[in-house]
VEXPALO-38487 format. One line per 3 residues: number of its first residue (from 1); for each residue x, y, z of C-alpha. Coordinates in Angstrom, 1 decimal, padded with zeros to 4 digits. Example, Ala and Ser with C-alpha at 12.3 -4.5 7.8 and 13.67 -1.06 7.14 Angstrom:
BEGIN
1) 012.3/-004.5/007.8  013.7/-001.1/007.1
//
This chain:
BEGIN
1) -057.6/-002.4/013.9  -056.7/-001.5/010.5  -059.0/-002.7/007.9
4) -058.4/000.1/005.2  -061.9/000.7/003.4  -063.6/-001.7/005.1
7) -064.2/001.7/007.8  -067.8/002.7/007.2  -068.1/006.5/005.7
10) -069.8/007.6/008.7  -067.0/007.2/011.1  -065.5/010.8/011.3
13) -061.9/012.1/011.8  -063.6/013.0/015.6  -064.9/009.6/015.9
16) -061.8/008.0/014.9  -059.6/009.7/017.5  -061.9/009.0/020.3
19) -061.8/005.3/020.0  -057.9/005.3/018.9  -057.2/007.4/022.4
22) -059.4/004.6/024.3  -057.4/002.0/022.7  -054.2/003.3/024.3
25) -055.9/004.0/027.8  -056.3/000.7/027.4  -053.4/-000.6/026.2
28) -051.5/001.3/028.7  -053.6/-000.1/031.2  -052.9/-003.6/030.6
31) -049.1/-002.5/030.9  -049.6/-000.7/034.2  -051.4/-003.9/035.7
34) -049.1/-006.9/034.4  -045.9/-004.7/035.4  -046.5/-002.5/038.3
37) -042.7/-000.8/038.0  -043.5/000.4/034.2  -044.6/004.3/034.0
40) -045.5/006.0/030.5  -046.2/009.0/030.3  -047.9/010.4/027.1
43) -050.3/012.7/026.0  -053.0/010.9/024.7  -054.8/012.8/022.7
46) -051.5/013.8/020.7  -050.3/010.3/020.8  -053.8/009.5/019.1
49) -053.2/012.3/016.5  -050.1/011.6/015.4  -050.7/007.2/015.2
52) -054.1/008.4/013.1  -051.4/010.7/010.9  -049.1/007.7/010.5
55) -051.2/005.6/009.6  -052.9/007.9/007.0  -049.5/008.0/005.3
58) -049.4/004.4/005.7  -053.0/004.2/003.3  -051.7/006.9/001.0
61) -048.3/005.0/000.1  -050.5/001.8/-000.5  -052.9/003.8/-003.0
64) -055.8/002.8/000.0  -056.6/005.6/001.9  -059.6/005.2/004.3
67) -062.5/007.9/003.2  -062.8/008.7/007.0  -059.1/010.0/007.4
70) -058.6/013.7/006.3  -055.4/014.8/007.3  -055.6/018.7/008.0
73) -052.3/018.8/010.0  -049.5/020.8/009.3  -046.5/018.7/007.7
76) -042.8/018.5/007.9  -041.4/020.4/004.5  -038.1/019.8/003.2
79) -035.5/023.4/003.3  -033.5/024.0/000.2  -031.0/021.9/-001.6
82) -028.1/021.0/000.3  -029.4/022.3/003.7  -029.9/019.6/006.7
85) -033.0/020.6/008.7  -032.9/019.3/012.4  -035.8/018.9/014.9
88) -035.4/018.6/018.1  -037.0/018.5/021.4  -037.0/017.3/025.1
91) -038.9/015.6/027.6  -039.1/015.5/031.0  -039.9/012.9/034.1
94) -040.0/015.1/037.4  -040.2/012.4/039.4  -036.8/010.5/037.5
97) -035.0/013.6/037.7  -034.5/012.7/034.2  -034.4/015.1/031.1
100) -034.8/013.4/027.5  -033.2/014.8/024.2  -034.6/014.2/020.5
103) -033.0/015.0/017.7  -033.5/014.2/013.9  -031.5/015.3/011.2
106) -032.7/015.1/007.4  -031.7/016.1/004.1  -033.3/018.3/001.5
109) -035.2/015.3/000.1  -036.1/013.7/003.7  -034.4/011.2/004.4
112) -032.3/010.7/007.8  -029.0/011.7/007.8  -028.6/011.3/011.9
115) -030.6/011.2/014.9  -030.3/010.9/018.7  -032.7/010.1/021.8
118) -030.3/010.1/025.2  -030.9/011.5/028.6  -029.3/013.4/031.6
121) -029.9/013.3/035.2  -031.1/016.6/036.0  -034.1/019.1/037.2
124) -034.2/021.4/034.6  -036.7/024.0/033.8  -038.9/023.1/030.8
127) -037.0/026.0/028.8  -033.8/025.1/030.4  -034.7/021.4/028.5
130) -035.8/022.9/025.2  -032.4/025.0/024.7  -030.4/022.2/025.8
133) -032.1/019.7/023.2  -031.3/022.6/020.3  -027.9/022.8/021.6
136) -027.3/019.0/021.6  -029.0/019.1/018.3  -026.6/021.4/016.9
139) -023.7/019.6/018.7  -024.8/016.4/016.7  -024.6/017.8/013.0
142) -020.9/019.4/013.8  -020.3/015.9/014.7  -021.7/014.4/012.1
145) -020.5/017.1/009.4  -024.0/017.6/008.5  -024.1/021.4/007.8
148) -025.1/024.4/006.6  -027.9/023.4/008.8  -030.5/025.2/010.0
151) -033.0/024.0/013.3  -036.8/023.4/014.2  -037.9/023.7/017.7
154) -041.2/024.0/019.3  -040.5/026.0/021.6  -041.3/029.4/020.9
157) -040.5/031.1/023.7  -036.8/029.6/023.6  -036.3/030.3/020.3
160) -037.2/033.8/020.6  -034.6/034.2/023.3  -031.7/032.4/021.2
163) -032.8/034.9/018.0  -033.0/038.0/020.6  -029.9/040.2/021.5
166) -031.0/040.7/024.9  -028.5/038.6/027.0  -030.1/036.3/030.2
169) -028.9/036.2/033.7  -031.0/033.0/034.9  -029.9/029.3/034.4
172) -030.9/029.2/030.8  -028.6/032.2/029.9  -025.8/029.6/030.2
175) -027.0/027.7/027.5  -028.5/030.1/025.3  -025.2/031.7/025.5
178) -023.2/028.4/024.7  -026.1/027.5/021.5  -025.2/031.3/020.6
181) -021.5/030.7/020.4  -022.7/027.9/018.4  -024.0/029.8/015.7
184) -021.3/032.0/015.7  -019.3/029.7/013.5  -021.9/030.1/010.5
187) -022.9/026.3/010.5  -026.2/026.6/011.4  -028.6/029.5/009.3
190) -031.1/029.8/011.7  -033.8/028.7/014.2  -036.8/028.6/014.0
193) -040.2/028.1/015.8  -042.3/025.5/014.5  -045.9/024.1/015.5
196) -045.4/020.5/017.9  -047.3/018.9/015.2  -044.1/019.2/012.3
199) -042.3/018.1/015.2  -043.3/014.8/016.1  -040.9/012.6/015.4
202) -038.5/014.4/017.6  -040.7/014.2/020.4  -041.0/010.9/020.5
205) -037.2/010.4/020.3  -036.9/012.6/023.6  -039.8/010.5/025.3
208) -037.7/007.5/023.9  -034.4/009.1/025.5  -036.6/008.9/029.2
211) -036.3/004.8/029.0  -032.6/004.9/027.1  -030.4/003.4/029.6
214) -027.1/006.2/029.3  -023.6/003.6/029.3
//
Protein backbone atom coordinates (compact mmCIF):
# COMPACT_ATOMS: atom_id res chain seq x y z
CA UNK A 1 0.00 0.00 0.00
CA UNK A 2 2.72 2.22 0.48
CA UNK A 3 4.48 3.25 -2.57
CA UNK A 4 5.89 6.77 -1.28
CA UNK A 5 5.75 9.27 -4.46
CA UNK A 6 4.70 6.88 -6.69
CA UNK A 7 0.82 8.35 -5.25
CA UNK A 8 -0.52 10.51 -8.07
CA UNK A 9 -0.98 14.41 -6.93
CA UNK A 10 -4.53 14.14 -7.40
CA UNK A 11 -5.28 11.79 -4.66
CA UNK A 12 -6.35 14.19 -1.73
CA UNK A 13 -5.89 13.89 2.11
CA UNK A 14 -10.03 13.19 1.74
CA UNK A 15 -9.41 10.65 -0.82
CA UNK A 16 -6.75 8.99 1.04
CA UNK A 17 -8.73 8.35 4.25
CA UNK A 18 -11.64 7.02 2.39
CA UNK A 19 -9.81 4.14 0.86
CA UNK A 20 -7.46 3.56 4.04
CA UNK A 21 -10.97 3.21 6.23
CA UNK A 22 -12.22 0.63 3.48
CA UNK A 23 -9.03 -1.11 3.76
CA UNK A 24 -9.67 -1.85 7.47
CA UNK A 25 -13.54 -2.64 6.93
CA UNK A 26 -11.98 -5.04 5.13
CA UNK A 27 -9.33 -6.28 6.84
CA UNK A 28 -11.46 -6.55 9.81
CA UNK A 29 -13.76 -8.41 7.88
CA UNK A 30 -11.60 -11.13 6.78
CA UNK A 31 -10.80 -11.45 10.66
CA UNK A 32 -14.49 -11.58 11.67
CA UNK A 33 -15.06 -14.47 8.98
CA UNK A 34 -11.88 -16.79 9.44
CA UNK A 35 -12.44 -16.50 13.40
CA UNK A 36 -15.93 -16.03 14.40
CA UNK A 37 -14.93 -15.64 18.42
CA UNK A 38 -12.60 -12.42 17.53
CA UNK A 39 -14.38 -8.88 18.24
CA UNK A 40 -12.58 -5.44 17.45
CA UNK A 41 -13.97 -2.72 18.13
CA UNK A 42 -12.50 0.56 16.63
CA UNK A 43 -13.46 3.70 15.29
CA UNK A 44 -12.63 3.63 11.90
CA UNK A 45 -12.52 6.75 10.76
CA UNK A 46 -9.95 7.64 13.72
CA UNK A 47 -8.09 4.47 13.27
CA UNK A 48 -7.71 5.72 9.55
CA UNK A 49 -6.53 9.17 10.79
CA UNK A 50 -4.06 8.31 13.00
CA UNK A 51 -2.38 5.06 10.47
CA UNK A 52 -2.42 8.12 7.64
CA UNK A 53 -0.52 10.37 10.54
CA UNK A 54 1.95 7.51 11.24
CA UNK A 55 2.69 6.85 8.23
CA UNK A 56 3.24 10.57 7.31
CA UNK A 57 5.89 10.59 9.97
CA UNK A 58 7.11 7.46 8.57
CA UNK A 59 7.84 9.55 4.88
CA UNK A 60 9.13 12.55 6.76
CA UNK A 61 11.96 10.60 8.76
CA UNK A 62 12.86 8.94 5.26
CA UNK A 63 13.23 12.59 3.55
CA UNK A 64 10.08 10.96 1.12
CA UNK A 65 7.03 12.49 2.03
CA UNK A 66 4.03 11.71 -0.29
CA UNK A 67 2.70 15.26 -1.86
CA UNK A 68 -0.84 13.98 -1.07
CA UNK A 69 -0.34 13.80 2.79
CA UNK A 70 -0.68 17.15 4.66
CA UNK A 71 -0.79 16.64 8.14
CA UNK A 72 -3.04 19.42 9.80
CA UNK A 73 -3.47 17.51 13.11
CA UNK A 74 -2.61 18.70 16.34
CA UNK A 75 0.70 17.05 17.74
CA UNK A 76 2.07 15.74 20.99
CA UNK A 77 4.67 18.64 22.32
CA UNK A 78 7.23 17.92 24.80
CA UNK A 79 6.63 20.04 28.65
CA UNK A 80 9.79 21.60 29.99
CA UNK A 81 13.03 20.11 30.99
CA UNK A 82 12.97 17.61 33.52
CA UNK A 83 9.15 17.23 33.61
CA UNK A 84 7.51 13.66 32.53
CA UNK A 85 4.25 14.24 30.65
CA UNK A 86 1.79 11.18 30.91
CA UNK A 87 -1.20 10.37 28.62
CA UNK A 88 -3.56 8.35 29.49
CA UNK A 89 -6.91 6.97 28.63
CA UNK A 90 -9.49 4.07 28.86
CA UNK A 91 -11.59 1.94 26.90
CA UNK A 92 -14.41 0.11 27.35
CA UNK A 93 -16.23 -3.43 26.14
CA UNK A 94 -19.92 -3.29 27.65
CA UNK A 95 -20.48 -6.49 26.61
CA UNK A 96 -16.87 -8.02 28.46
CA UNK A 97 -17.63 -6.08 31.39
CA UNK A 98 -14.18 -5.14 30.79
CA UNK A 99 -12.55 -1.53 31.34
CA UNK A 100 -9.03 -0.94 29.53
CA UNK A 101 -6.22 1.49 30.91
CA UNK A 102 -3.48 3.32 28.76
CA UNK A 103 -0.86 4.98 29.92
CA UNK A 104 2.46 6.48 28.40
CA UNK A 105 4.95 8.30 30.13
CA UNK A 106 7.75 10.41 28.23
CA UNK A 107 10.47 12.64 28.94
CA UNK A 108 11.06 16.29 27.97
CA UNK A 109 12.77 15.18 24.77
CA UNK A 110 10.04 12.24 23.92
CA UNK A 111 11.16 9.33 24.53
CA UNK A 112 9.32 6.54 26.75
CA UNK A 113 10.27 6.42 30.12
CA UNK A 114 7.20 3.82 31.10
CA UNK A 115 3.89 2.78 29.84
CA UNK A 116 1.03 0.42 30.73
CA UNK A 117 -2.09 -1.12 28.91
CA UNK A 118 -4.04 -3.63 31.64
CA UNK A 119 -7.69 -4.11 32.33
CA UNK A 120 -10.35 -4.65 35.17
CA UNK A 121 -13.49 -6.45 35.28
CA UNK A 122 -16.00 -3.88 35.82
CA UNK A 123 -19.13 -1.70 34.49
CA UNK A 124 -17.90 1.57 34.86
CA UNK A 125 -19.26 4.79 33.67
CA UNK A 126 -17.32 6.29 30.80
CA UNK A 127 -16.04 9.11 33.37
CA UNK A 128 -15.80 6.68 36.12
CA UNK A 129 -13.03 4.91 33.29
CA UNK A 130 -11.35 8.15 32.33
CA UNK A 131 -10.52 9.11 36.16
CA UNK A 132 -9.55 5.79 36.92
CA UNK A 133 -7.01 5.63 33.85
CA UNK A 134 -5.51 9.26 35.22
CA UNK A 135 -5.34 7.74 38.56
CA UNK A 136 -3.54 4.53 37.42
CA UNK A 137 -1.48 6.82 35.33
CA UNK A 138 -0.37 8.75 38.17
CA UNK A 139 -0.01 5.57 40.34
CA UNK A 140 2.53 4.27 37.59
CA UNK A 141 5.08 7.38 37.62
CA UNK A 142 5.22 7.16 41.74
CA UNK A 143 6.17 3.75 40.94
CA UNK A 144 8.35 4.29 38.53
CA UNK A 145 9.92 7.50 40.20
CA UNK A 146 9.17 9.42 37.17
CA UNK A 147 8.14 12.79 38.64
CA UNK A 148 7.56 16.14 38.86
CA UNK A 149 4.98 14.98 36.35
CA UNK A 150 2.25 16.57 35.09
CA UNK A 151 -0.92 14.50 32.97
CA UNK A 152 -2.86 14.72 29.56
CA UNK A 153 -6.29 13.35 29.36
CA UNK A 154 -9.07 13.71 26.95
CA UNK A 155 -11.47 13.85 28.87
CA UNK A 156 -12.64 17.23 29.53
CA UNK A 157 -15.31 16.88 31.49
CA UNK A 158 -13.14 14.65 34.09
CA UNK A 159 -10.52 16.82 34.24
CA UNK A 160 -12.53 19.77 35.02
CA UNK A 161 -13.98 17.84 37.98
CA UNK A 162 -10.33 16.74 39.36
CA UNK A 163 -9.22 20.74 38.86
CA UNK A 164 -12.67 21.90 40.47
CA UNK A 165 -13.11 22.36 44.39
CA UNK A 166 -16.52 21.22 44.28
CA UNK A 167 -16.51 17.76 45.96
CA UNK A 168 -18.80 14.71 44.14
CA UNK A 169 -21.24 12.45 45.82
CA UNK A 170 -21.70 9.83 42.86
CA UNK A 171 -19.37 6.80 42.08
CA UNK A 172 -16.76 8.91 40.49
CA UNK A 173 -16.31 11.12 43.60
CA UNK A 174 -14.39 8.14 45.08
CA UNK A 175 -11.89 8.31 42.67
CA UNK A 176 -11.63 11.81 41.99
CA UNK A 177 -11.19 12.12 45.54
CA UNK A 178 -8.39 9.31 45.70
CA UNK A 179 -6.53 11.11 42.19
CA UNK A 180 -6.95 14.39 44.44
CA UNK A 181 -5.14 12.90 47.35
CA UNK A 182 -2.74 12.04 44.75
CA UNK A 183 -1.76 15.39 43.85
CA UNK A 184 -1.69 16.41 47.31
CA UNK A 185 1.87 15.12 47.53
CA UNK A 186 3.20 17.74 44.92
CA UNK A 187 4.39 15.04 42.38
CA UNK A 188 2.23 15.76 39.80
CA UNK A 189 1.89 19.82 38.54
CA UNK A 190 -1.20 19.53 36.87
CA UNK A 191 -3.90 18.03 34.56
CA UNK A 192 -4.83 18.89 31.78
CA UNK A 193 -7.40 18.51 28.91
CA UNK A 194 -6.09 17.77 25.73
CA UNK A 195 -7.67 17.07 22.15
CA UNK A 196 -8.06 12.81 21.44
CA UNK A 197 -5.86 13.47 18.52
CA UNK A 198 -2.40 14.32 20.94
CA UNK A 199 -3.60 11.41 22.61
CA UNK A 200 -3.44 8.62 20.47
CA UNK A 201 -1.04 6.47 21.47
CA UNK A 202 -2.66 6.08 24.85
CA UNK A 203 -5.75 5.11 23.40
CA UNK A 204 -4.53 2.48 21.68
CA UNK A 205 -2.78 1.12 24.81
CA UNK A 206 -6.25 1.09 26.62
CA UNK A 207 -7.92 -0.75 23.47
CA UNK A 208 -4.78 -2.93 23.73
CA UNK A 209 -5.45 -3.44 27.60
CA UNK A 210 -9.23 -4.97 26.35
CA UNK A 211 -7.31 -8.24 24.80
CA UNK A 212 -4.36 -8.18 27.74
CA UNK A 213 -4.96 -11.26 29.49
CA UNK A 214 -4.59 -9.86 33.53
CA UNK A 215 -2.15 -12.88 35.51
Amino acid sequence: MCRGNNYPNSVNEEECCFYVCLWKIWSQRNVVVHDSSFSFEVDIVEWASGFISDFHNVCVARDRLPAFVINRNPIWIPHDLNIYKINCDAAINVASCLVGFGNIIRNSEGPVMASSSQNIIASFSPQVAEAEAIHQGLLLAIDAGLFPCLMESNAEVVVGWINSVIPLCSDIGVVIMDIQNLLKLDLCISINFVPRKTNIIAHVLAKNGLSTLQC
